[in-house]
N, C-alpha and C positions, 0 to 999 in steps of 0.2 A: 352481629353487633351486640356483644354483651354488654354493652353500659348500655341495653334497651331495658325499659319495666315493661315485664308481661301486665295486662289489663286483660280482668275479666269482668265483661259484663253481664248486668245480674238481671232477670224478669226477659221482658219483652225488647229491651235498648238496646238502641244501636249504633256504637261510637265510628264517626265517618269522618275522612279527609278530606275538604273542597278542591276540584278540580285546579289547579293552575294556571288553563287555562279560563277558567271562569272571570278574570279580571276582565278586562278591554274588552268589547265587540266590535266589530264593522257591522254596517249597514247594507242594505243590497247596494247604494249609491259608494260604496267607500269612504262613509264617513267613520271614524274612531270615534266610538263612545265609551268615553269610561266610566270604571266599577265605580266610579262615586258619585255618576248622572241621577238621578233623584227618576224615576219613572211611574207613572200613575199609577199605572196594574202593578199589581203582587208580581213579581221574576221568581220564577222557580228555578233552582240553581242544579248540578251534578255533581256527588260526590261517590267515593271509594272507601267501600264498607272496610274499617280496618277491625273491628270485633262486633260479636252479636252476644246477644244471653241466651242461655237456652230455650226459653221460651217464642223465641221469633221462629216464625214458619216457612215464612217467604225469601228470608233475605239472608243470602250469607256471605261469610266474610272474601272479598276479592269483586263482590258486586258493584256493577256501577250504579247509582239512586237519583231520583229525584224527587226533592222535596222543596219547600220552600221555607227558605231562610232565615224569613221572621221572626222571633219568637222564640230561639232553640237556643240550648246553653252549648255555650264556648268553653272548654278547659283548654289550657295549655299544660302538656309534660313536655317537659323536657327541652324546649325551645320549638313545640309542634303543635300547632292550634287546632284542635279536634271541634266535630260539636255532636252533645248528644242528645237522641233525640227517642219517642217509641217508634215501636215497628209500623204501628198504624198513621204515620205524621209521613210516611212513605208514599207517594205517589206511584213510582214507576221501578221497576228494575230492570234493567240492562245486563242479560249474562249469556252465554255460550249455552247452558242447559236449559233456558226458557224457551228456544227454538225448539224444542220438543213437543210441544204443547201444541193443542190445537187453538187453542184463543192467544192473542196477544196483539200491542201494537209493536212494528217491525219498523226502527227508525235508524 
């Protein structure tokens, strides 16, 4: 796609795309709740690292992330709504080469 702009991020950031499926939930009973149900606790959401800065350690681009959603800045390019956030604002990583490790959680 040439009408994409390269983005490079800069420090320790890391520009992610929210899941798709991230809207709607079912319940164990089959109830649909949607993304704009108000919920007590903080939801922590999954997104897809689409660039990192050089200074992030953990996390690289094609990861899947959880973070929570509160709080983080939204950019839109190009008709695509990003958000960015630091590396440390990252709870969890989700990837193929973390199974190597001897620690982790396995979800």
């Amino acid at each position: 796609m040439s009408d994409k702009i390269p983005i490079k991020m800069l420090h320790d950031r890391v520009l992610v795309e929210l899941d798709t499926e991230a809207g709607e939930r079912r319940s164990s009973g089959g109830i649909v709740i949607p993304a704009t149900a108000a919920m007590g606790a903080q939801r922590l959401a999954w997104a897809r690292v689409v660039a990192v800065g050089p200074h992030a350690r953990a996390v690289e681009q094609g990861d899947r992330v959880l973070f929570g959603p509160e709080d983080k800045a939204e950019v839109e390019v190009q008709g695509e709504t990003y958000v960015v956030m630091r590396e440390r604002d990252v709870h969890a990583v989700a990837a193929e080469r973390v199974g190597d490790q001897a620690t982790g959680l396995y979800l």
